[in-house]
MDTraj code that builds the backbone (N, CA, C; nanometers):
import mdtraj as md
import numpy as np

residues = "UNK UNK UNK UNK UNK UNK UNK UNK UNK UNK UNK UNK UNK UNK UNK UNK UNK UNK UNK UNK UNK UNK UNK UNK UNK UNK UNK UNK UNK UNK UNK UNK UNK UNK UNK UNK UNK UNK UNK UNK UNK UNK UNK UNK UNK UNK UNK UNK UNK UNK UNK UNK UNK UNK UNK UNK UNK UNK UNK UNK UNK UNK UNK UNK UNK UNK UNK UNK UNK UNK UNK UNK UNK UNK UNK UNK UNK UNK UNK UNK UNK UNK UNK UNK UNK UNK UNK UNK UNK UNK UNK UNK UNK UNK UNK UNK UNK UNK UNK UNK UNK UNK UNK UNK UNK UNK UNK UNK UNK UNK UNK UNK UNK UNK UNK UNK UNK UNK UNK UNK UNK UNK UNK UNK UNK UNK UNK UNK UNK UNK UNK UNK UNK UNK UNK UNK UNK UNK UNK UNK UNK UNK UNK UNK UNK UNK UNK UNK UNK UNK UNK UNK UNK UNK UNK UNK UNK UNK UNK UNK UNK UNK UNK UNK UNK UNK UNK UNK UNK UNK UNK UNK UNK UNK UNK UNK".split()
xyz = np.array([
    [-24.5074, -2.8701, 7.4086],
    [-24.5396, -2.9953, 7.3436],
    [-24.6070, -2.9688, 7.2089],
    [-24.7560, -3.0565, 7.1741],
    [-24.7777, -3.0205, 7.0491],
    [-24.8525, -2.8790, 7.0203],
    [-24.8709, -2.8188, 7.1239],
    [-24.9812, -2.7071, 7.1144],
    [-24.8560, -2.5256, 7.1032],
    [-24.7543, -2.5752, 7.0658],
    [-24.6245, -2.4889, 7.1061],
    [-24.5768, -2.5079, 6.9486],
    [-24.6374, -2.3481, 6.9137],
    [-24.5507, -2.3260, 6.7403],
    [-24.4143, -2.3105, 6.7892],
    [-24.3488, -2.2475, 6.9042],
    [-24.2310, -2.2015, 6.8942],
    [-24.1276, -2.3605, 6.8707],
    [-24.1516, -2.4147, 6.9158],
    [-24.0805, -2.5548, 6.8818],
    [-24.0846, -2.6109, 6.7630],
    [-24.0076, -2.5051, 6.6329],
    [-24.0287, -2.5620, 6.5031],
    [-23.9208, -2.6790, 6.4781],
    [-23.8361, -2.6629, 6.5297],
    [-23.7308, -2.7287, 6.5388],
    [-23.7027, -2.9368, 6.5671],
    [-23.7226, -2.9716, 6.4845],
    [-23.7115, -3.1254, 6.5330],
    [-23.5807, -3.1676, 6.4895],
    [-23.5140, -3.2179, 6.5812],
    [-23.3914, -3.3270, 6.5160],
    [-23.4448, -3.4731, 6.4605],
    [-23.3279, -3.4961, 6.3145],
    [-23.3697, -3.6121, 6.2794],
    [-23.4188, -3.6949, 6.3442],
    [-23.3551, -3.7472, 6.4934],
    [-23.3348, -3.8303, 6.5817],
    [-23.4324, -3.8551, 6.5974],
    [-23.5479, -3.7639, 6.6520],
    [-23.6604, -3.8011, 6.6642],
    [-23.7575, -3.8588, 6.6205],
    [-23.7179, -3.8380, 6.4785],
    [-23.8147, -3.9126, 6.3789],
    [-23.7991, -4.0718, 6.3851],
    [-23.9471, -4.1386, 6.3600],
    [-23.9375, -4.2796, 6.3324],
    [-24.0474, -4.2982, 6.2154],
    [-23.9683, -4.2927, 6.1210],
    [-24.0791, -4.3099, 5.9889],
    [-24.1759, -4.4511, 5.9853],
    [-24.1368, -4.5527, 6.1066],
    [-24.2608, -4.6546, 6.0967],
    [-24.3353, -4.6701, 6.1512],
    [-24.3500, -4.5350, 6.2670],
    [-24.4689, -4.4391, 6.3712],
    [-24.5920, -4.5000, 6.2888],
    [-24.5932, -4.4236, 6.2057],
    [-24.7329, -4.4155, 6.1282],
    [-24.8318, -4.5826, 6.0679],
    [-24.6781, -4.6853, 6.0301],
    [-24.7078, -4.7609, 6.0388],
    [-24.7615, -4.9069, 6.1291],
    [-24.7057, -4.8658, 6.2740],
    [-24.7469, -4.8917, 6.3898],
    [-24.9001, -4.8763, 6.4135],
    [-24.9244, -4.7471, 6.3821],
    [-25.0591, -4.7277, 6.4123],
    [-25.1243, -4.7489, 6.3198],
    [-25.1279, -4.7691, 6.1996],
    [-25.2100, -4.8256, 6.1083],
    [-25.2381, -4.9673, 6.0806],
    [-25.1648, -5.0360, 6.1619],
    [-25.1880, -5.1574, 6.1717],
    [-25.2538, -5.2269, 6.2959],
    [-25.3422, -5.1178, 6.3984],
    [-25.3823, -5.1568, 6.4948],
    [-25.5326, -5.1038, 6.4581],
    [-25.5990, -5.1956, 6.5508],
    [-25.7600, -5.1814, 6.4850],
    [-25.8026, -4.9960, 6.5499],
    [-25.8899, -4.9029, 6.4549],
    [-25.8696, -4.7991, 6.4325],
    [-25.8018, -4.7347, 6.3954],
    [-25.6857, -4.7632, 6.3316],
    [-25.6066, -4.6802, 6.3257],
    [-25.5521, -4.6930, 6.1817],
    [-25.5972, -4.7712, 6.0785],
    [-25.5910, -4.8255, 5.9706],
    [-25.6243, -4.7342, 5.8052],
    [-25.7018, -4.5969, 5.8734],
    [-25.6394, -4.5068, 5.7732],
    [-25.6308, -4.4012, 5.7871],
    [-25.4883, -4.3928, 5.8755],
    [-25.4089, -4.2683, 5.8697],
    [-25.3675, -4.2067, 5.7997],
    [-25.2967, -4.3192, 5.7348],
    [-25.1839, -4.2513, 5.5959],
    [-25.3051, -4.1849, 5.4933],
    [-25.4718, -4.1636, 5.4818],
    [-25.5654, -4.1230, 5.3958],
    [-25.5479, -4.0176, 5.4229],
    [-25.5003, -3.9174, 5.5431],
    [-25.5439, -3.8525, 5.5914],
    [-25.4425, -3.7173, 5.5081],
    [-25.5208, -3.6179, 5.4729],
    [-25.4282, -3.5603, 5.3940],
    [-25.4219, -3.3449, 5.4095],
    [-25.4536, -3.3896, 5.5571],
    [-25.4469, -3.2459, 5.6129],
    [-25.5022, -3.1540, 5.6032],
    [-25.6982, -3.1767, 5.5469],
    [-25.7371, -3.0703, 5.4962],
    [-25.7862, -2.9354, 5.6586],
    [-25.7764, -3.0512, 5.7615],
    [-25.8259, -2.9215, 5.8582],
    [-25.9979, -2.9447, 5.8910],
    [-26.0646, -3.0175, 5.7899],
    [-26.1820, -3.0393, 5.8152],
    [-26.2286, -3.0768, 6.0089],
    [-26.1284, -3.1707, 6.0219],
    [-26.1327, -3.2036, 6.1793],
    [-26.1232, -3.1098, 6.2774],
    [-26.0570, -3.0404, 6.2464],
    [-26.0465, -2.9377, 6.3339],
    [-26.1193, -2.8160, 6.3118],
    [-26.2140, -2.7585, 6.1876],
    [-26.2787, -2.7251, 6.2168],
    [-26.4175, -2.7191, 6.2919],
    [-26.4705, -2.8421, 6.3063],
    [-26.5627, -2.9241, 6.3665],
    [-26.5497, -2.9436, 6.5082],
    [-26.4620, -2.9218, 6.5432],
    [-26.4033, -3.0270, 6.6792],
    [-26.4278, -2.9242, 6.7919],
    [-26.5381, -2.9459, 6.8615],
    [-26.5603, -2.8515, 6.9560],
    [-26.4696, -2.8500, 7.0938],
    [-26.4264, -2.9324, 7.1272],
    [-26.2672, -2.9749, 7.2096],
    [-26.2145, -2.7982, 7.1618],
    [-26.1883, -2.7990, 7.0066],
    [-26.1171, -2.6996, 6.9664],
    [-26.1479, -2.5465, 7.0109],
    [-26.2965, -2.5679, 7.0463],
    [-26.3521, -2.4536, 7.0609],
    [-26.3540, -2.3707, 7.2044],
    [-26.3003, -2.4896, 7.2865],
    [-26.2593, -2.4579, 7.4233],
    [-26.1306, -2.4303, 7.4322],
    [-26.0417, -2.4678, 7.3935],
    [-25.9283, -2.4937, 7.3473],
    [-25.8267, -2.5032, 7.2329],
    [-25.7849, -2.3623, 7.2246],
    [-25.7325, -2.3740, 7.0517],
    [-25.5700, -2.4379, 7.0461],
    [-25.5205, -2.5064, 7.1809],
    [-25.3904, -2.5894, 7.1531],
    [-25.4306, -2.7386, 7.0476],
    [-25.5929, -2.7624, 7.1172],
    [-25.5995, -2.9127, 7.0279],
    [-25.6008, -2.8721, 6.9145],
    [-25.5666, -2.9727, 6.8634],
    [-25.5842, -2.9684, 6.7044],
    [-25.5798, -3.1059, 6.6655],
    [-25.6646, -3.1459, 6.5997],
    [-25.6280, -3.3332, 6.5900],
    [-25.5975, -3.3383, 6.4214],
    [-25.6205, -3.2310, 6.3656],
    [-25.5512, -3.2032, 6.2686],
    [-25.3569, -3.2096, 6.2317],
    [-25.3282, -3.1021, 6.3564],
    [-25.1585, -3.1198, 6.3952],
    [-25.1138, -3.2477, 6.4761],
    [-25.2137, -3.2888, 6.5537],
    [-25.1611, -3.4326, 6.6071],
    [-25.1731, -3.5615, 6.5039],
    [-25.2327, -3.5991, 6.3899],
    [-25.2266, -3.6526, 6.2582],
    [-25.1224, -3.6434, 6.2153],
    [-25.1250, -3.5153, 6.1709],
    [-24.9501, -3.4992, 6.0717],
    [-24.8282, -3.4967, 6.1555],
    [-24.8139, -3.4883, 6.2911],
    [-24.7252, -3.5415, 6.3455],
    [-24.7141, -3.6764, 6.3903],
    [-24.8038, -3.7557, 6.3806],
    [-24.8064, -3.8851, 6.3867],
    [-24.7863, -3.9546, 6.2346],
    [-24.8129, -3.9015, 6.1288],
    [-24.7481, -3.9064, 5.9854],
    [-24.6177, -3.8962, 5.9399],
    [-24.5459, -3.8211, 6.0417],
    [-24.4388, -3.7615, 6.0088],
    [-24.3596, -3.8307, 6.0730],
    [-24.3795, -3.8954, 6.2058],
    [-24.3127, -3.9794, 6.2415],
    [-24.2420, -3.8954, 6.4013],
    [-24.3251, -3.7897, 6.4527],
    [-24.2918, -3.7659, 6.5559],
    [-24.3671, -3.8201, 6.6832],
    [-24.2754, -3.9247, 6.7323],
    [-24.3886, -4.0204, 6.8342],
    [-24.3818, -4.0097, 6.9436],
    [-24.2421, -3.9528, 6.9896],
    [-24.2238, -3.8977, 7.1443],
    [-24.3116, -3.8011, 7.2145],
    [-24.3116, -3.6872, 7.1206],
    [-24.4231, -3.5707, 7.0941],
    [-24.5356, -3.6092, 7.1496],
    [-24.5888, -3.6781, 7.0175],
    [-24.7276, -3.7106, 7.0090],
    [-24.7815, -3.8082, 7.1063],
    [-24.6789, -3.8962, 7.2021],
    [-24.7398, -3.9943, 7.2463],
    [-24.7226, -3.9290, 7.3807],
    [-24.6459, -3.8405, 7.3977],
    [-24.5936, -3.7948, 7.5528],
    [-24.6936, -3.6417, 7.5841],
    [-24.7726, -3.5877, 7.4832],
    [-24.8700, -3.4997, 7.4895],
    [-24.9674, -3.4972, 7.5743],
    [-25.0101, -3.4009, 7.6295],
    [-25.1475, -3.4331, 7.6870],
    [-25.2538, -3.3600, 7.6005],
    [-25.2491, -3.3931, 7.4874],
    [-25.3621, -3.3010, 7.4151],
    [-25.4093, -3.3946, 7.3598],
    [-25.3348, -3.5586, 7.3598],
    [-25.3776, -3.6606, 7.2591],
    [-25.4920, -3.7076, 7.3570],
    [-25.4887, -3.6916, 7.5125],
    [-25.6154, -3.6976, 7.5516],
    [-25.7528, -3.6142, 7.5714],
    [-25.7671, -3.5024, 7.5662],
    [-25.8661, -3.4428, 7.5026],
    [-25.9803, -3.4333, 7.4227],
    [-25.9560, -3.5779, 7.3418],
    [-26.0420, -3.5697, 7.2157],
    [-26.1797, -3.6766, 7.2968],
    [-26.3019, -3.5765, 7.2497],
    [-26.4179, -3.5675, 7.3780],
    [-26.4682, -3.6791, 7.3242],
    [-26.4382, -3.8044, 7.2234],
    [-26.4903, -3.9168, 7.1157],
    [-26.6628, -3.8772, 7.0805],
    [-26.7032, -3.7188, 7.0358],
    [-26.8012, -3.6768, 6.9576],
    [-26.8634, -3.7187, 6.8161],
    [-26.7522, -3.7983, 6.7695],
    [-26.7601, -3.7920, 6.6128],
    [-26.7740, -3.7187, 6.5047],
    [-26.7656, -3.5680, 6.5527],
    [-26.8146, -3.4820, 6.4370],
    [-26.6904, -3.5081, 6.3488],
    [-26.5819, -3.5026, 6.3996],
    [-26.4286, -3.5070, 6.3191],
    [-26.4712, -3.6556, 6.1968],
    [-26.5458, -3.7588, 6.2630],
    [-26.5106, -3.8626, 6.1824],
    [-26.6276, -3.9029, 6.0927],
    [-26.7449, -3.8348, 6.1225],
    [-26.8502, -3.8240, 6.0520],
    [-26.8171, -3.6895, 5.8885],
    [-26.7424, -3.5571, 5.9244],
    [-26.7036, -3.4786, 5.8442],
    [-26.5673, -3.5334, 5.7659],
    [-26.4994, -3.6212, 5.7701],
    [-26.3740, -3.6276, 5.7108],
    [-26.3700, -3.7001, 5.5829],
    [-26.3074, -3.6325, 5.4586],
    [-26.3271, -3.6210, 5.3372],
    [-26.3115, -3.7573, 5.3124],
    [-26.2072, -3.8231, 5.3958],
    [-26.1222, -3.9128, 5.3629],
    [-26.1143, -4.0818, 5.4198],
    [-26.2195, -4.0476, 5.5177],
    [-26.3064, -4.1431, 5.6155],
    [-26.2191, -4.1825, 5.7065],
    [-26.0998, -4.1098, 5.7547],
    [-25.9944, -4.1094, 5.8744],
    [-26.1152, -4.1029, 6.0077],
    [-26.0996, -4.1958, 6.0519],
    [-26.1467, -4.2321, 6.1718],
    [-26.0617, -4.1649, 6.2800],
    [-26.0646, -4.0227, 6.3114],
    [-26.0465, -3.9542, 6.4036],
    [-25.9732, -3.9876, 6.5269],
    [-26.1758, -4.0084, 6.5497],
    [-26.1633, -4.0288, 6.7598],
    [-26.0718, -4.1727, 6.7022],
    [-26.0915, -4.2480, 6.6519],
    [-26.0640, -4.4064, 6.6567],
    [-25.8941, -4.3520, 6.6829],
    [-25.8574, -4.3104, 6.6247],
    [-25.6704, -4.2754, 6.5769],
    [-25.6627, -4.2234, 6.6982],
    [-25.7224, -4.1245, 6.7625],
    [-25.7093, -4.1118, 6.8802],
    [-25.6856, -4.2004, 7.0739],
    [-25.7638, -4.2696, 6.9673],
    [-25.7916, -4.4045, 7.1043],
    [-25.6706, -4.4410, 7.0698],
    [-25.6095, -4.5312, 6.9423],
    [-25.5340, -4.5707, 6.9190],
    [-25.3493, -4.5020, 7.0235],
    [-25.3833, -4.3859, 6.9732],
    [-25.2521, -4.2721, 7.0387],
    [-25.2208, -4.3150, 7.1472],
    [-25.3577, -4.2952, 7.2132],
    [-25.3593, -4.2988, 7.3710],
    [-25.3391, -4.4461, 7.4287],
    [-25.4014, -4.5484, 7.3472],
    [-25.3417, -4.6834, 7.4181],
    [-25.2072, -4.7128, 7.3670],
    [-25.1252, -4.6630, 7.2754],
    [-24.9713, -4.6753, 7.2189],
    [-24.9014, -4.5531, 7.3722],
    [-24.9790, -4.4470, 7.4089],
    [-24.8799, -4.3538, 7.5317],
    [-24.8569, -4.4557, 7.6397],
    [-25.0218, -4.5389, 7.6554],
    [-24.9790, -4.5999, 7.7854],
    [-24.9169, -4.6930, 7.7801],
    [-24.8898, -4.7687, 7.6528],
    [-24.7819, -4.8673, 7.6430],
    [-24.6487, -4.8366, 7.6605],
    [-24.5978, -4.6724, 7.6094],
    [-24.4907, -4.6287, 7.6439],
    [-24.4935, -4.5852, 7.7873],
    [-24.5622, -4.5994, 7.8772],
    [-24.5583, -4.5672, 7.9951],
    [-24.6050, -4.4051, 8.0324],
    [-24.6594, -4.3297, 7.9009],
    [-24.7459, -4.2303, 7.9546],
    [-24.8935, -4.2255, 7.9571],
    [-24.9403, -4.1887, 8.0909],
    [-25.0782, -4.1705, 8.0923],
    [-25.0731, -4.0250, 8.1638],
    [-25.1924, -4.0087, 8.1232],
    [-25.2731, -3.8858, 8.1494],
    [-25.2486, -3.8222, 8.3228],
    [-25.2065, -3.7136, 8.4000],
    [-25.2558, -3.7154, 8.4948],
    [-25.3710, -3.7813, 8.6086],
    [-25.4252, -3.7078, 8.5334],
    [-25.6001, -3.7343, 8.5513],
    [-25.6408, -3.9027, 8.5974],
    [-25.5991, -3.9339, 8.5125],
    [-25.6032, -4.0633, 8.5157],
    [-25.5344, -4.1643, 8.5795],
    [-25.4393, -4.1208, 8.6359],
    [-25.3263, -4.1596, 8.7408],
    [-25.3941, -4.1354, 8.8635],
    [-25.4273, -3.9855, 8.8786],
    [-25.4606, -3.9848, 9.0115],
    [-25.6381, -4.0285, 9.0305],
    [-25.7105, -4.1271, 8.9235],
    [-25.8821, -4.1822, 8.9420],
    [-25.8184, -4.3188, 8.9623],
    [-25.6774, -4.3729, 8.8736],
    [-25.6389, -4.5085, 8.9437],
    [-25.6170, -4.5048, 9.1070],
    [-25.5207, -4.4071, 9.2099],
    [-25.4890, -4.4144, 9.2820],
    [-25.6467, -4.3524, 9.3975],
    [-25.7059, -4.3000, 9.3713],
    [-25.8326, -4.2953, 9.3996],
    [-25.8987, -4.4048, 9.4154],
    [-25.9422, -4.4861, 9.3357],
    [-26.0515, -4.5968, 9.3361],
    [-25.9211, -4.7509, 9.4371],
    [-25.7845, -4.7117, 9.3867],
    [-25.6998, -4.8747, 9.4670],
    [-25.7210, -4.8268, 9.5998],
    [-25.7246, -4.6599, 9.6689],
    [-25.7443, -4.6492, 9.8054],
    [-25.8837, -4.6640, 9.8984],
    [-25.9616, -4.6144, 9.7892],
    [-26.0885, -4.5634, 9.8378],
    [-26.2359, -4.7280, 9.7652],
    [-26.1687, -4.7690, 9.6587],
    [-26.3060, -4.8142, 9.6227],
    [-26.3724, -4.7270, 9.5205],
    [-26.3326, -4.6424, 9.4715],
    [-26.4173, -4.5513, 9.4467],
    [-26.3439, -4.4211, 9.3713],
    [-26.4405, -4.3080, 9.3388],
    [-26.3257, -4.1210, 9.2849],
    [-26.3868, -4.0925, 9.4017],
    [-26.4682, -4.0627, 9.4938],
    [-26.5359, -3.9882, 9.5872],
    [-26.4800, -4.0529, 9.7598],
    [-26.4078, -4.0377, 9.8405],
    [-26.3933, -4.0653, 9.9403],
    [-26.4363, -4.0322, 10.0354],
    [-26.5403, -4.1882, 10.0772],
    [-26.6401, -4.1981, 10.1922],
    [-26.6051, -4.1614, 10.3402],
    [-26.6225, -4.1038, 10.4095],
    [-26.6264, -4.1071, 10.5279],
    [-26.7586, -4.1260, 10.6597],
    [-26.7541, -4.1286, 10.7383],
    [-26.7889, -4.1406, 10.8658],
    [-26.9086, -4.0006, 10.8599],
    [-26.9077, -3.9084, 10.8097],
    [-26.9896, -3.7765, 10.7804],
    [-27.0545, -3.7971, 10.6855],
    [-27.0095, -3.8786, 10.5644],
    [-27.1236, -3.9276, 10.4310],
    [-27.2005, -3.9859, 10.5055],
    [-27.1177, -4.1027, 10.5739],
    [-27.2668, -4.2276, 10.6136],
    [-27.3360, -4.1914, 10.7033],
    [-27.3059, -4.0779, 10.7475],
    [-27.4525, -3.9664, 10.8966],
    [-27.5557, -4.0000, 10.7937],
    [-27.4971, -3.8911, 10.6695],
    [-27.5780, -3.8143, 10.5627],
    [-27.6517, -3.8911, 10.5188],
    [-27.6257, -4.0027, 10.4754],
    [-27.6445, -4.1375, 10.4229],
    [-27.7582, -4.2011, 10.4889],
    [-27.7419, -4.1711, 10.6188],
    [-27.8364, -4.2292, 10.7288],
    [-27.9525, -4.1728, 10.7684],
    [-27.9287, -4.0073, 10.7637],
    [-28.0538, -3.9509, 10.7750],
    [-28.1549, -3.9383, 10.6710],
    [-28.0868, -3.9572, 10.5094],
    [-28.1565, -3.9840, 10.4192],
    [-28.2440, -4.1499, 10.3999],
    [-28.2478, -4.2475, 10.5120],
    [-28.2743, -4.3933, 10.4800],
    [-28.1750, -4.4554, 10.3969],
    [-28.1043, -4.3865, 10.3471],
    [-27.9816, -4.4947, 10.2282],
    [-27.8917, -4.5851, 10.3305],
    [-27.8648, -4.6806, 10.3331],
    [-27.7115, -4.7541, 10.3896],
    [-27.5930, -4.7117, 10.3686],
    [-27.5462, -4.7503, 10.5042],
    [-27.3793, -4.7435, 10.4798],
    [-27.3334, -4.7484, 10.3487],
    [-27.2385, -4.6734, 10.3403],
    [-27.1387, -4.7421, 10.2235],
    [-27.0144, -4.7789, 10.2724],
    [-26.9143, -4.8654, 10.2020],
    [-26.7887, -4.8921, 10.3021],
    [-26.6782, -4.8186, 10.2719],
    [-26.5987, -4.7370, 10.3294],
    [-26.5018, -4.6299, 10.3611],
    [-26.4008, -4.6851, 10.3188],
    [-26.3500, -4.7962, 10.2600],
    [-26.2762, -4.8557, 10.1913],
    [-26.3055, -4.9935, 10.1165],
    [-26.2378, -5.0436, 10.0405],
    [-26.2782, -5.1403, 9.9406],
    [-26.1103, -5.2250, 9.8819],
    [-26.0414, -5.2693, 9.9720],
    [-25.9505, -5.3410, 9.9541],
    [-25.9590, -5.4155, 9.7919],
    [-26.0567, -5.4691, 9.7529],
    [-26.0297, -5.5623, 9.6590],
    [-26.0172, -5.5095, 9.5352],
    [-26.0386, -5.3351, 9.5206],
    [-26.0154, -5.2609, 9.4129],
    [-25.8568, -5.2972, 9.4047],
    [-25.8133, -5.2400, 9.5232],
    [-25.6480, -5.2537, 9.5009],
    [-25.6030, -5.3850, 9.4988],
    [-25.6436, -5.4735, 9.5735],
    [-25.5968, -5.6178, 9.4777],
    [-25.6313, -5.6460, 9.3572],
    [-25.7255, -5.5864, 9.2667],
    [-25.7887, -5.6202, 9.1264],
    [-25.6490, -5.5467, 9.0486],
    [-25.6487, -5.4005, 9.1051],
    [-25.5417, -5.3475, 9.0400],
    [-25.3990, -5.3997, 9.0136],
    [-25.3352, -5.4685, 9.1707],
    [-25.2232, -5.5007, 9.1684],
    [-25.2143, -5.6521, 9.0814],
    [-25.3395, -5.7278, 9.1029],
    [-25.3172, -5.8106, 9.0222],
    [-25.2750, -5.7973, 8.8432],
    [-25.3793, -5.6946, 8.7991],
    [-25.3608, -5.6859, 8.6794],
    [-25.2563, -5.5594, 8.6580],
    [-25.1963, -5.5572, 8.7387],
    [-25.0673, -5.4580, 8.6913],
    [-25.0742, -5.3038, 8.6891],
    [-25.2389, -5.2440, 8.7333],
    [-25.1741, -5.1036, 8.6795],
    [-25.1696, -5.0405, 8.8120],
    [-25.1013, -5.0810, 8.9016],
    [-25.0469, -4.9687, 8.9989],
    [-24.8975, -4.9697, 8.9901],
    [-24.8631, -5.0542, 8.9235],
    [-24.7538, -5.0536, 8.8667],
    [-24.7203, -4.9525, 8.7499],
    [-24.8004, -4.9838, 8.6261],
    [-24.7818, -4.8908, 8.5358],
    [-24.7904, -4.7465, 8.6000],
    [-24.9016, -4.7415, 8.6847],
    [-24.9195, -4.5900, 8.7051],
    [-24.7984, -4.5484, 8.7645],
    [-24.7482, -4.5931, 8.8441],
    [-24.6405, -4.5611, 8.9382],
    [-24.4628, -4.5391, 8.8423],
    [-24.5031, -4.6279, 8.7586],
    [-24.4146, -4.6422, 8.6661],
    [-24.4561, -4.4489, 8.5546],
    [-24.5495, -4.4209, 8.5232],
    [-24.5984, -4.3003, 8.4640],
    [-24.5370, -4.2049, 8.5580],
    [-24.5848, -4.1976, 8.7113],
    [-24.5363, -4.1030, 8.7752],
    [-24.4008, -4.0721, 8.7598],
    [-24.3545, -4.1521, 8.7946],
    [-24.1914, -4.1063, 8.8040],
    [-24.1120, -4.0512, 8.6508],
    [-24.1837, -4.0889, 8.5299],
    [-24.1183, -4.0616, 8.4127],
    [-24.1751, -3.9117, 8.3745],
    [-24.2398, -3.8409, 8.5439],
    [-24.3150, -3.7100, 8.4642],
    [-24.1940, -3.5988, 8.5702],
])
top = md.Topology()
chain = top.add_chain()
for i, resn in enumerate(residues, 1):
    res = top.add_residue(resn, chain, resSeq=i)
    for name in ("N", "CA", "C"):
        top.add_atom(name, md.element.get_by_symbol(name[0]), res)
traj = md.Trajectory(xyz[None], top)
């Protein structure tokens, strides 16, 4: 994906030169086109420092360039830890993390989300919750004076199904 020099190769096809304008017309995301590749972001970007695939430097200019499949189907566009050093240092006052948020709510509109995040939706519609309670918590629970907690929570997953995202998610799974 984007963290892969060997993939120099793009067909026209891929390109959509009004990528850039998509996202500049959504709140954060309004000056991209300023952005003029100095690298400043990525030197700063401690994400980077764990990890030398991110680069929110290369995810910019491929979102400039008009590669949106890439960029939106990545998992590096989620990564960015919203620190601000990128958007506090930038010559050009490119709002970074913001372009970032932006990315990431344009993936899940295309129907990609994050792993991670697929499996904390399907977590909390089963459980109520990321941590799944059992019958051995609430001993634990008990010998400490704390109360029960309840081992399930139905109305997470009706909140979800109402507002649609066990759908989307399910819809993510299958397109991976």
């Amino acid at each position: 994906m984007l963290g892969k020099s060997t993939e120099a190769h793009i067909s026209f096809g891929e390109l959509d030169p009004q990528f850039k304008y998509e996202i500049s017309k959504l709140p954060g995301g309004e000056n991209i086109k300023y952005c003029f590749a100095c690298g400043t972001c990525s030197a700063g970007c401690p994400v980077r420092e764990i990890d030398e695939k991110y680069n929110p430097r290369r995810i910019i200019r491929m979102a400039l360039l008009g590669i949106k499949d890439r960029v939106l189907s990545s998992d590096l566009i989620w990564l960015c830890s919203t620190c601000y050093t990128c958007h506090e240092r930038c010559p050009q006052g490119v709002k970074i993390t913001e372009v970032m948020n932006v990315l990431k709510n344009m993936a899940v509109r295309e129907g990609y989300i994050h792993p991670s995040f697929t499996r904390q939706v399907e977590l909390i519609a089963a459980h109520g919750r990321l941590y799944e309670m059992d019958e051995f918590d609430n001993k634990k629970r008990e010998r400490m004076g704390l109360p029960p907690v309840a081992t399930k929570c139905p109305e997470a997953s009706e909140i979800f199904n109402i507002t649609g995202i066990l759908k989307l998610v399910s819809k993510s799974k299958s397109k991976e």
